[in-house]
C-alpha positions as CSV (number, residue, x, y, z in Angstrom):
1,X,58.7,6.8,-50.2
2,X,55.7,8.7,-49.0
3,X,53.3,6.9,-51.2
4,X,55.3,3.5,-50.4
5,X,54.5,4.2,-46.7
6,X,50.8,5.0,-47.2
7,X,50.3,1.6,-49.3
8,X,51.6,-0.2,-46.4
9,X,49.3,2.3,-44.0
10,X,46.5,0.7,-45.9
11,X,48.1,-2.7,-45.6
12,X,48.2,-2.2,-42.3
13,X,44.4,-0.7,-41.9
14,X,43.4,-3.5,-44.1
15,X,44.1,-6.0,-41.3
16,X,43.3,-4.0,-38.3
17,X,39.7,-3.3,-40.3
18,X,39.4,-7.0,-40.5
19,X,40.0,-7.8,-37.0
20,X,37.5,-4.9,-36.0
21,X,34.8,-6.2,-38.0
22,X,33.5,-9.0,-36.5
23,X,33.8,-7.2,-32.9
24,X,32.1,-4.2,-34.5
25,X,29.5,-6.7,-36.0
26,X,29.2,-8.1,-32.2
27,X,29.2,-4.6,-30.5
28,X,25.8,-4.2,-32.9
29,X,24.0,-7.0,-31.5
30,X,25.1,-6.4,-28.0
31,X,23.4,-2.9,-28.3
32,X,20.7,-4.5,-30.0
33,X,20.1,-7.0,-27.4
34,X,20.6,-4.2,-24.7
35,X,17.6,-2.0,-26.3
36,X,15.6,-4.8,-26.0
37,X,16.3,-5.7,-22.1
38,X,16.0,-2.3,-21.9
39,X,12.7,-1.8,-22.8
40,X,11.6,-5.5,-21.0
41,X,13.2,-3.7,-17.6
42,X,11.1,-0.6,-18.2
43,X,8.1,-2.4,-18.9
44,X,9.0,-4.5,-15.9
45,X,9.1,-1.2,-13.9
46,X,6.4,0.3,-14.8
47,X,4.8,-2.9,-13.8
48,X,6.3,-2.9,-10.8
49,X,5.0,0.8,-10.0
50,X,1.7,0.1,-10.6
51,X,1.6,-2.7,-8.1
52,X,3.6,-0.1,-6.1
53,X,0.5,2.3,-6.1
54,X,-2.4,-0.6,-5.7
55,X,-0.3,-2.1,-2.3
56,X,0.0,1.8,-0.8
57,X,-3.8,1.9,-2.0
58,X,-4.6,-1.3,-0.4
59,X,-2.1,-0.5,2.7
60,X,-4.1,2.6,3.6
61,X,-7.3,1.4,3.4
62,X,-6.6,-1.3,5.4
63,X,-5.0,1.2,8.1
64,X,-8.4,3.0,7.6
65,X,-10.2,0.2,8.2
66,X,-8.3,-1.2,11.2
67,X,-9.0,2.6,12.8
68,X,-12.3,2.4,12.2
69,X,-12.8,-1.3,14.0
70,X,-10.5,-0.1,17.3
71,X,-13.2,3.4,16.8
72,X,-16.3,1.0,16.8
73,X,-14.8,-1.2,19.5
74,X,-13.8,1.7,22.0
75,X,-17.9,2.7,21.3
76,X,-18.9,-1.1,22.1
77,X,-17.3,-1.0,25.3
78,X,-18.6,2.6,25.8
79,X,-22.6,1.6,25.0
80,X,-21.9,-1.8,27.1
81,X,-20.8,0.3,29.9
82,X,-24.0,2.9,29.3
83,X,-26.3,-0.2,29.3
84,X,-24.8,-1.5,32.2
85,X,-25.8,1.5,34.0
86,X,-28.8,1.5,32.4
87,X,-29.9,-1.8,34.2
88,X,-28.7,-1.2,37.3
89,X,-30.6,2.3,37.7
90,X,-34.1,0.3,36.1
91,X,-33.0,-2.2,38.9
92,X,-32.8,0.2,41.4
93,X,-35.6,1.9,40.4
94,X,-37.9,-0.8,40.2
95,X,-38.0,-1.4,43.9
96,X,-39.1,2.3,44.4
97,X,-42.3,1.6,42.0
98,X,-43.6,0.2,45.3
99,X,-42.6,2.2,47.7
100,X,-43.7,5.5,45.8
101,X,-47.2,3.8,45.3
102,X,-47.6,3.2,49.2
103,X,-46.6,7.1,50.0
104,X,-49.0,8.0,47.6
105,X,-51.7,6.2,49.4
106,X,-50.2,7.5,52.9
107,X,-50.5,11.1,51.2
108,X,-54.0,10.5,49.9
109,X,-55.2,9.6,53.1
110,X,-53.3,12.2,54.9
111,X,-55.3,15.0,52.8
């Protein structure tokens, strides 16, 4: 009975193995496929990191850049401000020219 029970065992595993076969055959090719996707999304990531790195790049030289413009505005409005005053006191200073020439004279003749 024992070796009747293991010849229908094997009966048995004989159909179960043919039923497992064709999904084992599929499992392979899934996996297969997967390893390739796999590599495509890491190759796809490392892409993606890279363009990671060149926007930060690009992000803080632009912040640099921007700092350095509101930097060179803030002195524009400083040196307009300077020459501004600049004028005004070669304005003003202009009209003494003449009077400074005529106490001159008074002093010259005064000594």
């Amino acid at each position: 009975t024992a070796i009747c029970m293991w010849a229908r065992a094997m009966y048995k595993y004989h159909f179960v193995a043919l039923g497992v076969a064709p999904k084992r055959a599929r499992l392979k090719e899934a996996e297969d496929e997967l390893a390739v996707v796999m590599e495509q999304l890491a190759t796809a990531k490392a892409t993606l990191q890279e363009v990671n790195d060149r926007l930060a790049m690009l992000e803080k030289a632009f912040n640099e850049a921007v700092e350095k413009k509101d930097m060179l505005e803030k002195k524009e409005a400083s040196c307009k401000v300077q020459l501004s005053n600049a004028d005004k006191l070669v304005g003003g200073l202009g009209g003494e020219e003449t009077r400074w020439k005529e106490t001159v004279e008074v002093l010259k003749e005064a000594y």
